[in-house]
LOTORLUM-200711 format. One line per field, with one value per residue: x, y, z of N, C-alpha, C in turn; residue in three letters; residue number from 1. Coordinates in nm, 2 decimals. Example, Ala and Ser with C-alpha at 12.3 -4.5 7.8 and 13.67 -1.06 7.14 Angstrom:
n.x	(1.32, 1.28) .
n.y	(-0.57, -0.22) .
n.z	(0.78, 0.71) .
ca.x	(1.23, 1.37) .
ca.y	(-0.45, -0.11) .
ca.z	(0.78, 0.71) .
c.x	(1.32, 1.29) .
c.y	(-0.33, 0.00) .
c.z	(0.78, 0.79) .
fiba	(Ala, Ser) .
vexdren	(1, 2) .
END
This chain:
n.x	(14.86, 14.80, 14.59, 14.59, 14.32, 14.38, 14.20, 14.17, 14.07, 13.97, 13.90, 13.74, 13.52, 13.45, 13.51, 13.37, 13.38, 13.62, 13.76, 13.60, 13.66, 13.87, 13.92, 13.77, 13.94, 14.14, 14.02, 13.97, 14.21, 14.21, 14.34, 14.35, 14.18, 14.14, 13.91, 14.03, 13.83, 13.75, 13.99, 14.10, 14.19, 14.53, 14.69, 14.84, 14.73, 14.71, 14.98, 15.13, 15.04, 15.13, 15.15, 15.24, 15.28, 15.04, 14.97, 15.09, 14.96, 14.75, 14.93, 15.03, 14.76, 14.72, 14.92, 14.86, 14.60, 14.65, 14.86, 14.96, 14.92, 15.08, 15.07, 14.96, 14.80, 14.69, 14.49, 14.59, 14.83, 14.95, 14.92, 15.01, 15.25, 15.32, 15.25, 15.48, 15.74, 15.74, 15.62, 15.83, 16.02, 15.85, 15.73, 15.93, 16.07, 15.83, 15.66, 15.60, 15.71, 15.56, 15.42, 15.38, 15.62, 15.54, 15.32, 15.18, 15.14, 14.83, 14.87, 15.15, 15.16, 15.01, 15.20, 15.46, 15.44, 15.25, 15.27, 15.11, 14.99, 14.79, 14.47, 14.26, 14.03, 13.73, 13.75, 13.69, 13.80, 13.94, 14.20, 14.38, 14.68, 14.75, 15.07, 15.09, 15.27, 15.36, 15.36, 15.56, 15.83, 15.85, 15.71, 15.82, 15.63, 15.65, 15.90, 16.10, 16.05, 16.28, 16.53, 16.78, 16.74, 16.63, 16.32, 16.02, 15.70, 15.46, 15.17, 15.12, 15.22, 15.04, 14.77, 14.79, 14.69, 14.42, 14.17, 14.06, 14.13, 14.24, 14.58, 14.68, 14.93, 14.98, 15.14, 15.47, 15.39, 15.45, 15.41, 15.35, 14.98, 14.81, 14.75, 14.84, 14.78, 14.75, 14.84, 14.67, 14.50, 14.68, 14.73, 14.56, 14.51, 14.74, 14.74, 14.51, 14.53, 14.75, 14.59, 14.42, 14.60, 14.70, 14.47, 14.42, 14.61, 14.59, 14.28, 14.38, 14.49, 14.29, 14.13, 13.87, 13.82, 14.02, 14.25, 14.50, 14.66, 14.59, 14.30, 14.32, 14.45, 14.27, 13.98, 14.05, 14.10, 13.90, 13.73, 13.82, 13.74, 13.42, 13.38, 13.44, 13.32, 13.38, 13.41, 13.50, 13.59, 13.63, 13.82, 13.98, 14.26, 14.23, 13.95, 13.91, 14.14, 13.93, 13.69, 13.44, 13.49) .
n.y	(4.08, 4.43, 4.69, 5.02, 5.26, 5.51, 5.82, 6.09, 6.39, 6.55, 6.32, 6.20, 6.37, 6.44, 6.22, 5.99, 5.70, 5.64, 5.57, 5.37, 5.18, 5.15, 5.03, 4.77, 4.64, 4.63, 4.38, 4.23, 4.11, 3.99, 4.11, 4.24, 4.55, 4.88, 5.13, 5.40, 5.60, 5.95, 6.07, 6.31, 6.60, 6.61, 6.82, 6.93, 7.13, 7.39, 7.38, 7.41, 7.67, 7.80, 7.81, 7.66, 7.57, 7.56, 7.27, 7.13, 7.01, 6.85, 6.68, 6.53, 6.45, 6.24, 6.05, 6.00, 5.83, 5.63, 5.51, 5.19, 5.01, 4.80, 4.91, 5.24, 5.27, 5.51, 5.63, 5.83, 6.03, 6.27, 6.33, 6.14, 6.18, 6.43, 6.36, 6.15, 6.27, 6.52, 6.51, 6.40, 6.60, 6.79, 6.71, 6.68, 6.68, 6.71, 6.49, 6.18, 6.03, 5.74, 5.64, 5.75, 5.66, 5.44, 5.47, 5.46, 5.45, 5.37, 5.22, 5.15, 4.97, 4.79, 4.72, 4.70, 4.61, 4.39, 4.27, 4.19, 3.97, 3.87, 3.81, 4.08, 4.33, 4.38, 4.62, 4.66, 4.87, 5.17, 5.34, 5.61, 5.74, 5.91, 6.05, 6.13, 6.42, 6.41, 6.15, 6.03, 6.19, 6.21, 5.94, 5.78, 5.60, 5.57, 5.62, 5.94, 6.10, 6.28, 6.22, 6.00, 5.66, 5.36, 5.29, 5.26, 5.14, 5.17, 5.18, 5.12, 4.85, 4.74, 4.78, 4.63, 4.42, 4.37, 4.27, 4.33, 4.59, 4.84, 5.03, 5.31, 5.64, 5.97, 6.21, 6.34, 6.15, 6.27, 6.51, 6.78, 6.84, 7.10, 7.16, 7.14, 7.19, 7.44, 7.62, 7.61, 7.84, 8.02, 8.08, 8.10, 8.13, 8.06, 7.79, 7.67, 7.69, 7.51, 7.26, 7.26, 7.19, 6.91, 6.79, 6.78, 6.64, 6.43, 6.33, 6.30, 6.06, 5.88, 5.75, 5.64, 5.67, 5.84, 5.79, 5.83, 5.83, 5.99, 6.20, 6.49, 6.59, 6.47, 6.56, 6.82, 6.83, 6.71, 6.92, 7.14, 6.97, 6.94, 7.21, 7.28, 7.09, 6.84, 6.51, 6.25, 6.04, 6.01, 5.82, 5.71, 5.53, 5.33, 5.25, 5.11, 4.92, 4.72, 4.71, 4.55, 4.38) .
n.z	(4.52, 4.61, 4.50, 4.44, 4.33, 4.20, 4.11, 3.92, 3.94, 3.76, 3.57, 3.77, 3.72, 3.52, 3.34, 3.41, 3.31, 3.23, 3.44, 3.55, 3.36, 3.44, 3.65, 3.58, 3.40, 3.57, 3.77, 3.56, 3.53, 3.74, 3.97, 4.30, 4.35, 4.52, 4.60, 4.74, 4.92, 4.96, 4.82, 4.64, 4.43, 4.29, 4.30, 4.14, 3.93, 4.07, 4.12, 3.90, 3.82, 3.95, 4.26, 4.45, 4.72, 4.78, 4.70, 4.89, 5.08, 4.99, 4.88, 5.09, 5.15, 4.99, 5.03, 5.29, 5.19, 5.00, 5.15, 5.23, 5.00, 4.73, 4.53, 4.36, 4.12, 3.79, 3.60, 3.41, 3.26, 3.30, 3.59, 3.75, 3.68, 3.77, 4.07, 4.09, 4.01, 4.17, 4.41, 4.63, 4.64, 4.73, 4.92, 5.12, 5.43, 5.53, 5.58, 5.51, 5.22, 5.08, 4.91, 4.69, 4.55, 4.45, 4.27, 3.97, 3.63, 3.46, 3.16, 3.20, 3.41, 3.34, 3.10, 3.21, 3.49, 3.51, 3.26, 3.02, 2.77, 2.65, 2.50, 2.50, 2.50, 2.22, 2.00, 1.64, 1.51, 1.28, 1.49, 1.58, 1.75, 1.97, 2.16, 2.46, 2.59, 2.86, 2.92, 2.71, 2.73, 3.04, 3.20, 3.00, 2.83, 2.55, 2.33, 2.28, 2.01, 1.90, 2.00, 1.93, 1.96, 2.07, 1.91, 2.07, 2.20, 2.44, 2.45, 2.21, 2.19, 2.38, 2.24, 2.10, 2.18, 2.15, 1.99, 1.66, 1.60, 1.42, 1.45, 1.40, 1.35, 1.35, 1.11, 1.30, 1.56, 1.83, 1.93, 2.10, 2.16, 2.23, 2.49, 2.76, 3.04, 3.24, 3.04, 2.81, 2.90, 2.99, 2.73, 2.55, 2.26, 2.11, 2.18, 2.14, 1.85, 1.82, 1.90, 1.68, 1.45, 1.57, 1.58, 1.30, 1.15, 1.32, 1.17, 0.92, 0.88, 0.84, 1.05, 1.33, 1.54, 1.79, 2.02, 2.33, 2.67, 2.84, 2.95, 2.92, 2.68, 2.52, 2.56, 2.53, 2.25, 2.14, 2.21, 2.01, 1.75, 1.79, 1.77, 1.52, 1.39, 1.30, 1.22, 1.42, 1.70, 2.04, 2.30, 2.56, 2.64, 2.79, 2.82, 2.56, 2.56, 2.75, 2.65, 2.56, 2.73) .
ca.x	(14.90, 14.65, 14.61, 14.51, 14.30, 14.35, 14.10, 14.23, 13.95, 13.88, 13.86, 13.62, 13.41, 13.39, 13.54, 13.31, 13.34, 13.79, 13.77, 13.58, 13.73, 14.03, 13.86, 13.70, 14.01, 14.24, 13.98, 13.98, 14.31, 14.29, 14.35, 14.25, 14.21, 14.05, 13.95, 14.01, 13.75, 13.80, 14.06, 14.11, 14.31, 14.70, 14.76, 14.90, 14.68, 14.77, 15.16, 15.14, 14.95, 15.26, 15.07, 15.34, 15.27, 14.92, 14.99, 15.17, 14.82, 14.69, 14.99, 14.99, 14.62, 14.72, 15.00, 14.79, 14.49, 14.75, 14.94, 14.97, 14.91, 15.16, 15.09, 14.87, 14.72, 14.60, 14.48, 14.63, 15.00, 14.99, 14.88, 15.08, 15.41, 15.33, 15.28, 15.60, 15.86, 15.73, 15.55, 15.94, 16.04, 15.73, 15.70, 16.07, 16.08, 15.73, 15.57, 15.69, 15.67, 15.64, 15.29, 15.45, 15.73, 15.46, 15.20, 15.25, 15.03, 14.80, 14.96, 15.34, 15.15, 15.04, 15.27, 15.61, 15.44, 15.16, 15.36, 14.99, 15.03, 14.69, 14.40, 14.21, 13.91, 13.78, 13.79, 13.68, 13.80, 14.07, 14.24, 14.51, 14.72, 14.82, 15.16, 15.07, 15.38, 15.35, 15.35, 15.68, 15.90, 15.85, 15.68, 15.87, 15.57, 15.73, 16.03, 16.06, 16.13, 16.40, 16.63, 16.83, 16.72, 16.55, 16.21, 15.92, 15.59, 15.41, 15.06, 15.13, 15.19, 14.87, 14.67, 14.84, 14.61, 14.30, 14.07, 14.02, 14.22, 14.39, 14.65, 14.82, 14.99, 14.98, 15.31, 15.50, 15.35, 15.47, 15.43, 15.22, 14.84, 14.87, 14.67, 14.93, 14.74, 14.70, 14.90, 14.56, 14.43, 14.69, 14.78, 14.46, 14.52, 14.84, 14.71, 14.42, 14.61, 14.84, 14.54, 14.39, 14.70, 14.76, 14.37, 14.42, 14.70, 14.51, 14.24, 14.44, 14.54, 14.17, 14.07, 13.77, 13.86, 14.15, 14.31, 14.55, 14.67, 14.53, 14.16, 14.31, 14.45, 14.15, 13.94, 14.13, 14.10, 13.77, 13.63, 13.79, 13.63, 13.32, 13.37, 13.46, 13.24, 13.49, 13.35, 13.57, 13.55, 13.78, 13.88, 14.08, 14.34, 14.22, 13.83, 13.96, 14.17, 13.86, 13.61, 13.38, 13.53) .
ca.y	(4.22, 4.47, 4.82, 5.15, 5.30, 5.66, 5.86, 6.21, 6.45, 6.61, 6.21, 6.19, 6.47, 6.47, 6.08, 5.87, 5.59, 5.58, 5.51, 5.25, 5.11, 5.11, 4.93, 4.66, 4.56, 4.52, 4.32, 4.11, 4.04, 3.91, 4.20, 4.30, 4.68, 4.91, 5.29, 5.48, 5.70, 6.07, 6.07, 6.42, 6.65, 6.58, 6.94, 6.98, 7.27, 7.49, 7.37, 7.48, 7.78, 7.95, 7.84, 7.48, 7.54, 7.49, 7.12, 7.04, 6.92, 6.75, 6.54, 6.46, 6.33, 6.14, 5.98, 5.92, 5.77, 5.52, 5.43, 5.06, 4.92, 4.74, 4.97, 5.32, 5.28, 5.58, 5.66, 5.99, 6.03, 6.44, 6.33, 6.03, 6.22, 6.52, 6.29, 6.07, 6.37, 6.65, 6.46, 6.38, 6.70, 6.90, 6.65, 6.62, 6.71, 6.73, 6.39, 6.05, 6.01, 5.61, 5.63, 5.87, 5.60, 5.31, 5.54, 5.44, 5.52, 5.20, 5.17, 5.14, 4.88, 4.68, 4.67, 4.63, 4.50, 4.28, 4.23, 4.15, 3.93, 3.79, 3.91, 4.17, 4.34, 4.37, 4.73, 4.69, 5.01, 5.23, 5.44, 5.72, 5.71, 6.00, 6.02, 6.24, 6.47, 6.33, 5.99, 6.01, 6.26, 6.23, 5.84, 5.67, 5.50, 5.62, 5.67, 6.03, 6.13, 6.40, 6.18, 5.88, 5.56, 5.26, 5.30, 5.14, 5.19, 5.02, 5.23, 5.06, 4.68, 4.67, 4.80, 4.52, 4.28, 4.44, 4.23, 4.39, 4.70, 4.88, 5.12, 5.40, 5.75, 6.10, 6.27, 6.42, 6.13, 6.30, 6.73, 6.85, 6.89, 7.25, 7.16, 7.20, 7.23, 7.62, 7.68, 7.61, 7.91, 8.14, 8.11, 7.98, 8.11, 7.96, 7.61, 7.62, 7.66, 7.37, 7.14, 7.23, 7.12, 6.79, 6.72, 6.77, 6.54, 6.24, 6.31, 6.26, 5.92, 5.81, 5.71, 5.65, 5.76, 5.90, 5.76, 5.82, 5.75, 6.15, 6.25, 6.60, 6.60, 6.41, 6.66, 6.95, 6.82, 6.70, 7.03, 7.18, 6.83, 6.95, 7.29, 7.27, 6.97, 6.67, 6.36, 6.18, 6.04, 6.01, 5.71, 5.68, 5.37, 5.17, 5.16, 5.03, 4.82, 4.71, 4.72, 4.44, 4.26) .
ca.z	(4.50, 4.66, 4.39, 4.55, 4.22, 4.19, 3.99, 3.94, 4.00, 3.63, 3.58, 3.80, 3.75, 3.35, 3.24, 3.50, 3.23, 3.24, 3.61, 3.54, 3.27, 3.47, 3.73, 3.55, 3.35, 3.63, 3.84, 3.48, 3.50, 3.87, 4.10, 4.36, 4.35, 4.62, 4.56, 4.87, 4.95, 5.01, 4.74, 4.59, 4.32, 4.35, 4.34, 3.98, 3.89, 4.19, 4.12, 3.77, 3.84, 4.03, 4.34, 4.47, 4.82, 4.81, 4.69, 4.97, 5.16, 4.87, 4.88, 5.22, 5.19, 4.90, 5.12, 5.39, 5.19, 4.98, 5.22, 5.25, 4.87, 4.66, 4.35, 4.28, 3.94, 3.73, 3.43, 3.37, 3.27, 3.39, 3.72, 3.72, 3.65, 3.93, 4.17, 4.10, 3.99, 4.24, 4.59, 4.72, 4.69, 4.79, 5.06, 5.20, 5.56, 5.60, 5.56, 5.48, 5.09, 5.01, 4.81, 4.54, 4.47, 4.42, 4.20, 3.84, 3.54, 3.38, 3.05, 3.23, 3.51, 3.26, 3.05, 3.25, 3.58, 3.48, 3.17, 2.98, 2.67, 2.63, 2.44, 2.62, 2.44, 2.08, 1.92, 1.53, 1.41, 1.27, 1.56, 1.53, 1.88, 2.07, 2.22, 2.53, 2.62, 3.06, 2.87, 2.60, 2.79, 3.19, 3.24, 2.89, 2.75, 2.41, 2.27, 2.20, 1.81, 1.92, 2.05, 1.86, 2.07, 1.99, 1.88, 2.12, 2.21, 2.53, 2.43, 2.10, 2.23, 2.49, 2.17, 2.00, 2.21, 2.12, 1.84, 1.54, 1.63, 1.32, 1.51, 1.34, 1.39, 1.25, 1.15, 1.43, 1.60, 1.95, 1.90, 2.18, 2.09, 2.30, 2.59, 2.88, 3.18, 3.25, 2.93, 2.76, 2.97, 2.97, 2.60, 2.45, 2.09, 2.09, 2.24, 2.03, 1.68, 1.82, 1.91, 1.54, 1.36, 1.58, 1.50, 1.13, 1.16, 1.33, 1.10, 0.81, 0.91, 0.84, 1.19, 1.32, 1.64, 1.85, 2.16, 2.41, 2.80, 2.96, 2.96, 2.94, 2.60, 2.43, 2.58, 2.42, 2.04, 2.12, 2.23, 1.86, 1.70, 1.81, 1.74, 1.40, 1.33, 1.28, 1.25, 1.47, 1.81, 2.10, 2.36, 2.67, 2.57, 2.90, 2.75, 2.46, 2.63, 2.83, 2.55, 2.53, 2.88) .
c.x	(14.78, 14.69, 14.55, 14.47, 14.30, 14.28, 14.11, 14.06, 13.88, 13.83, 13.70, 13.52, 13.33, 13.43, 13.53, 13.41, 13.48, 13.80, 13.73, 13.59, 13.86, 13.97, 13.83, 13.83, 14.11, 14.19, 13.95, 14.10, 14.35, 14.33, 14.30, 14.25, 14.09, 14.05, 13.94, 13.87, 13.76, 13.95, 14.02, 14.23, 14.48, 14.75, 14.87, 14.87, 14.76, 14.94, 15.15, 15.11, 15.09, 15.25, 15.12, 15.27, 15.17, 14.88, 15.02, 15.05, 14.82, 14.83, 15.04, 14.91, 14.65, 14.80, 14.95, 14.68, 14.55, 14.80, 14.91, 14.95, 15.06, 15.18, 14.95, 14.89, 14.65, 14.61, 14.48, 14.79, 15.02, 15.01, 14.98, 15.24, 15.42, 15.31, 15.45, 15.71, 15.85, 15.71, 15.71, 15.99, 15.97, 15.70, 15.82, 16.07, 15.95, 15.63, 15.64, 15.62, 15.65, 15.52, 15.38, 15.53, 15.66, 15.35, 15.27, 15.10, 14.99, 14.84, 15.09, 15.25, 15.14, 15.10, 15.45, 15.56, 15.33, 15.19, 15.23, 15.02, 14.90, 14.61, 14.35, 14.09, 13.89, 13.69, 13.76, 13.69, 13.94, 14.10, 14.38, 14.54, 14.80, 14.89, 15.11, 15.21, 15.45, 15.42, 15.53, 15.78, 15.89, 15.85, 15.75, 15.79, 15.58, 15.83, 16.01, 16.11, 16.29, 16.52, 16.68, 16.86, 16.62, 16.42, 16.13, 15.81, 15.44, 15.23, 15.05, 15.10, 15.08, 14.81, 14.67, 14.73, 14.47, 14.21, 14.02, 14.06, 14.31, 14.46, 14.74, 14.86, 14.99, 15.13, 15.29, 15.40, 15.37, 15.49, 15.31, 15.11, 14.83, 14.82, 14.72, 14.89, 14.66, 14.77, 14.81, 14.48, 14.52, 14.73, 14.71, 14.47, 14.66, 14.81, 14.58, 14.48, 14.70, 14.75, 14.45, 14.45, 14.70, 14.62, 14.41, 14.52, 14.65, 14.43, 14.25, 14.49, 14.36, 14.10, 13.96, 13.76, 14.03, 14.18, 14.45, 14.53, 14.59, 14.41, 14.23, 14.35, 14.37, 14.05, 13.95, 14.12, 13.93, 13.69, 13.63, 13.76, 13.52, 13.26, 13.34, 13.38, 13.31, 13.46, 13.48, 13.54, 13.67, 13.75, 13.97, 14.13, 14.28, 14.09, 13.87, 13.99, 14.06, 13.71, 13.57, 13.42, 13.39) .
c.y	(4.32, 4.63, 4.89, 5.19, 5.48, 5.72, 5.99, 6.26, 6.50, 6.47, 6.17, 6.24, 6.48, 6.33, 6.03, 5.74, 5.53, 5.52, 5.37, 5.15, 5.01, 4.97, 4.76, 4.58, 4.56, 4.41, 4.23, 4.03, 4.01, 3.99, 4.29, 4.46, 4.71, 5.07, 5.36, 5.63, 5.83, 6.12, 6.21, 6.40, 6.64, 6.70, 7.03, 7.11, 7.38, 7.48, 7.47, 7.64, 7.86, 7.94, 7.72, 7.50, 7.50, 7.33, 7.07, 6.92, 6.84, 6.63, 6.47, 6.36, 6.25, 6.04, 5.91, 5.78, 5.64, 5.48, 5.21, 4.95, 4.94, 4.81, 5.05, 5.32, 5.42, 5.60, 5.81, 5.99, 6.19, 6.38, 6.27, 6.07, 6.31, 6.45, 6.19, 6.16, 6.47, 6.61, 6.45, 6.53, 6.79, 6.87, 6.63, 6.72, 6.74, 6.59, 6.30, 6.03, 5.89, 5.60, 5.64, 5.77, 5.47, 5.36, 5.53, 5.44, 5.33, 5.18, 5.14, 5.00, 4.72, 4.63, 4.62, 4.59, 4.42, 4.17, 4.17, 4.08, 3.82, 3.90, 3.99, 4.16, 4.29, 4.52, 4.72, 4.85, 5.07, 5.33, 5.53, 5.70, 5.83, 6.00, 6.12, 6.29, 6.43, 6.20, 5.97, 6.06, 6.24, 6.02, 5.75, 5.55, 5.51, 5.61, 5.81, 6.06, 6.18, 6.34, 6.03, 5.76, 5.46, 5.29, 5.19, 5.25, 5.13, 5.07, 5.13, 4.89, 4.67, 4.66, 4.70, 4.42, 4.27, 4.34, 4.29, 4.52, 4.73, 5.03, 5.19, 5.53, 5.86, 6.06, 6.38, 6.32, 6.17, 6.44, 6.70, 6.90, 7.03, 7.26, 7.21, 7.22, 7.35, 7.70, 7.70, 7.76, 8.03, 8.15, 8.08, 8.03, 8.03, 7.79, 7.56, 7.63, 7.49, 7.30, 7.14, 7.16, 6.97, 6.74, 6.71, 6.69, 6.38, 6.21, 6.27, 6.12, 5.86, 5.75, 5.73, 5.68, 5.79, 5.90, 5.75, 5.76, 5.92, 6.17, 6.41, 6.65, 6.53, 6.52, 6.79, 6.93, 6.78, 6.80, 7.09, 7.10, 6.88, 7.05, 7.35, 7.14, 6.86, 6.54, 6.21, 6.16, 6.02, 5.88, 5.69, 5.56, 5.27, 5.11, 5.12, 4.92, 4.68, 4.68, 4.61, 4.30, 4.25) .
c.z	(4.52, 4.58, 4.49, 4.36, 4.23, 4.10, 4.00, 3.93, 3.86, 3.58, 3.62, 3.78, 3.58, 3.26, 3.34, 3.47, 3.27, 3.33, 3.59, 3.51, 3.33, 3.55, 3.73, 3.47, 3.45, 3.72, 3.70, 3.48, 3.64, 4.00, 4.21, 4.42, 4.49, 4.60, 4.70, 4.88, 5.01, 4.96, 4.66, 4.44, 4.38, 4.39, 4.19, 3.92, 3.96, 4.14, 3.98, 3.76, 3.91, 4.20, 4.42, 4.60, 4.87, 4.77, 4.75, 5.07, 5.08, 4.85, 5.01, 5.21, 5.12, 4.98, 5.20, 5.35, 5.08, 5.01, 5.23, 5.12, 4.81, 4.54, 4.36, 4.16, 3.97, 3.64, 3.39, 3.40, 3.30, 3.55, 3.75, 3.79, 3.76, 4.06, 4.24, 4.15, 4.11, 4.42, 4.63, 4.72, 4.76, 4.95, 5.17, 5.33, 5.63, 5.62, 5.49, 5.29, 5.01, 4.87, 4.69, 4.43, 4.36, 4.31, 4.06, 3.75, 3.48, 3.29, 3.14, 3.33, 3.40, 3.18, 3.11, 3.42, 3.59, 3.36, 3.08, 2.88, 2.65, 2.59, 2.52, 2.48, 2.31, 2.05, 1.74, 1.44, 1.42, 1.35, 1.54, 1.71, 1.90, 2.16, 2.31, 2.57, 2.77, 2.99, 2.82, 2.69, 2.98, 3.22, 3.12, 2.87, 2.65, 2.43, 2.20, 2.05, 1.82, 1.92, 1.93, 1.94, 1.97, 2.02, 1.98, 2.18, 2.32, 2.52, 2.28, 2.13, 2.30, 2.35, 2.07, 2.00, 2.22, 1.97, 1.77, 1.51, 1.44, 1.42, 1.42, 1.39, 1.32, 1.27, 1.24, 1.56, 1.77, 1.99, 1.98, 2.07, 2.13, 2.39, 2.70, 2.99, 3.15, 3.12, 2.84, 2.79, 2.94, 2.80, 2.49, 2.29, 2.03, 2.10, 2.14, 1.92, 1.73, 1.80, 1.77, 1.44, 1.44, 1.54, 1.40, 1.10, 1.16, 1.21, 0.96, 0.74, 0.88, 0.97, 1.25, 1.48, 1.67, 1.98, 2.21, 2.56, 2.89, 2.87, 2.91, 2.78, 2.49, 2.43, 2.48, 2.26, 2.10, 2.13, 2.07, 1.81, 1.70, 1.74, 1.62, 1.32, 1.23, 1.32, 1.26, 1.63, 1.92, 2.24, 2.43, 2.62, 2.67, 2.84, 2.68, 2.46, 2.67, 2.74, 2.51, 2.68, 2.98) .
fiba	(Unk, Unk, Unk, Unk, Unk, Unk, Unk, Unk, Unk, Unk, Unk, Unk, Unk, Unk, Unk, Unk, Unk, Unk, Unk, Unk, Unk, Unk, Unk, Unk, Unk, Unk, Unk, Unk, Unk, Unk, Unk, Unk, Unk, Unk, Unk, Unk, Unk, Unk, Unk, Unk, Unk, Unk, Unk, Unk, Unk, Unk, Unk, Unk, Unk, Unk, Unk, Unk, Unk, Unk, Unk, Unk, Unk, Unk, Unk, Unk, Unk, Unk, Unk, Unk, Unk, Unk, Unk, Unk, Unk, Unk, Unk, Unk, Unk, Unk, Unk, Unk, Unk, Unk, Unk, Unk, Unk, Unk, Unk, Unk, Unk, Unk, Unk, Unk, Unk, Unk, Unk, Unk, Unk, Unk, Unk, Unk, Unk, Unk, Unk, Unk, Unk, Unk, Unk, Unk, Unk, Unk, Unk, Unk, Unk, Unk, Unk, Unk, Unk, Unk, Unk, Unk, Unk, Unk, Unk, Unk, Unk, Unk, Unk, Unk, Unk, Unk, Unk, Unk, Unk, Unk, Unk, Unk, Unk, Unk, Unk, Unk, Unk, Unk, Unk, Unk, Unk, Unk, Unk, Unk, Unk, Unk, Unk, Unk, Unk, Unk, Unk, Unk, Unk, Unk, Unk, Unk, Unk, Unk, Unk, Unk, Unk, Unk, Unk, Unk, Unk, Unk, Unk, Unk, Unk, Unk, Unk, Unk, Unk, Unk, Unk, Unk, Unk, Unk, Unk, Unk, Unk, Unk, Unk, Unk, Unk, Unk, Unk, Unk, Unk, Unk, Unk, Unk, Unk, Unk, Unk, Unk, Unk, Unk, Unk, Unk, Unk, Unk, Unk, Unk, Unk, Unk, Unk, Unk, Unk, Unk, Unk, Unk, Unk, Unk, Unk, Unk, Unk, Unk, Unk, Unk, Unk, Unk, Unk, Unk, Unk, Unk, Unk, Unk, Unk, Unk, Unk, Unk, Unk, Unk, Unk, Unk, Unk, Unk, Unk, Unk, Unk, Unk, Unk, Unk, Unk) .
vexdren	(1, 2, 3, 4, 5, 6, 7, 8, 9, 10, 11, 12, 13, 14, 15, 16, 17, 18, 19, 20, 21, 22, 23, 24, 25, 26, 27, 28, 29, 30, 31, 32, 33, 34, 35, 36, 37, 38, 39, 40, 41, 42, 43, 44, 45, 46, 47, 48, 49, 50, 51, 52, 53, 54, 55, 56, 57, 58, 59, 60, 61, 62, 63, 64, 65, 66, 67, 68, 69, 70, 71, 72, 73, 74, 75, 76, 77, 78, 79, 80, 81, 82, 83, 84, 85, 86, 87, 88, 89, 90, 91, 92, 93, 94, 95, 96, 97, 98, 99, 100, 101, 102, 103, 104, 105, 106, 107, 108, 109, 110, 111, 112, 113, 114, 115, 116, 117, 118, 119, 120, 121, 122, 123, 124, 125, 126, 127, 128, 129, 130, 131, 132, 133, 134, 135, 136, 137, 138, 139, 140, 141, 142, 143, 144, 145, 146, 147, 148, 149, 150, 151, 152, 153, 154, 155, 156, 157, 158, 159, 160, 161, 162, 163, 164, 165, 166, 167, 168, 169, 170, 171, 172, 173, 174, 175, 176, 177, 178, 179, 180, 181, 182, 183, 184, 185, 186, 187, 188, 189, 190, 191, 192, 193, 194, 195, 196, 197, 198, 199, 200, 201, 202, 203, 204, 205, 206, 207, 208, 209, 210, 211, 212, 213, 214, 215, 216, 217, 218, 219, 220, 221, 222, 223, 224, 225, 226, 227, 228, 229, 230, 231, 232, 233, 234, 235, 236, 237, 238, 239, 240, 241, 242, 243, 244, 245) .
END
């Protein structure tokens, strides 16, 4: 099975370490991945922003520079989801869209197509688990609360196979932190009170860090963490994953 590794651009520019995390734990578990070179931003920003048409390049290149792998991996369920939900439409009549269909986020690969069930790292400590909104609602690596469905959790089972791992949850384990992209930007006293209450939540849970599947909403509590001087730390789920391999 040959991976194309996508490494979304705020990824790259400000969470080296995730990329490489990703990297190192699917070439543990046998695969042979390859990161195309000259790989960019998907175009999410600009979409969000009011600004769709200027994405249409950016998913072109992406098209072009994935073309021919069995499965893009990334570790970002924002990216992840605009790529899947939006590249066929954005892209229909102008460019052949098969990348888009094959681009799946690393929690969903490994858990429903590697199907992992072996130990992985070891983790000794108590983590609080952030449902990302991309993640529960768009890619169904949750079950969201709202709805009356059977409870499951595939951020939950990987972390399962984690050595010495205690896993728990705030309440409301799945209420937006308030990050949102540009919602962060244009509404920042609103997005900041959210991402104070969903900290004071994790923190509550005793945890000695706080991990999710997006760089973008770790970020966001981590900057008020920092802010406010919260002695807590934060953790992409793949290092974790990955932690000590």
């Amino acid at each position: 099975m040959k991976i194309g590794l996508f490494i979304p651009c705020y990824v790259d520019a400000v969470f080296p370490e995730v990329g490489v995390a990703t990297y190192r734990l699917l070439r543990h578990l046998g695969y042979d991945v390859r990161y195309p070179e000259g790989q960019t931003c998907c175009g999410q920003p600009m979409a969000n922003a009011g600004f769709e048409g200027e994405s249409v390049a950016l998913g072109e290149r992406f098209e072009d520079k994935f073309a021919g792998f069995d499965y893009v991996v990334a570790p970002s369920v924002s990216c992840t989801a605009f790529i899947k939900l939006n590249y066929p439409r954005l892209l229909k009549g102008k460019h052949e869209c098969s990348a888009a269909k094959k681009t799946i986020d690393v929690v969903e690969f490994l858990h429903d197509i590697a199907k992992v069930d072996r130990p992985l790292g070891r983790f000794p400590y108590k983590v609080s688990l952030h449902n990302s909104c991309h993640g529960v609602r768009e890619l169904h690596l949750s079950s969201p609360s709202e709805l009356n469905t059977v409870k499951f959790n595939k951020i939950k089972d990987l972390l399962a196979l984690v050595e010495g791992i205690e896993v728990v949850e705030p309440d409301r384990p799945d209420e937006c932190c308030g990050f949102g992209g540009m919602f962060s930007v244009e509404e920042t006293g609103v997005s900041t009170k959210m991402g104070q209450q969903k900290l004071m939540r994790h923190m509550a849970t005793g945890a000695h860090y706080i991990t999710g599947p997006d760089c973008s909403c770790l970020m966001h509590m981590a900057g008020i963490a920092a802010r406010q001087g919260c002695p807590i730390e934060f953790r992409h789920v793949v290092e974790i994953l990955a932690a000590g391999l």
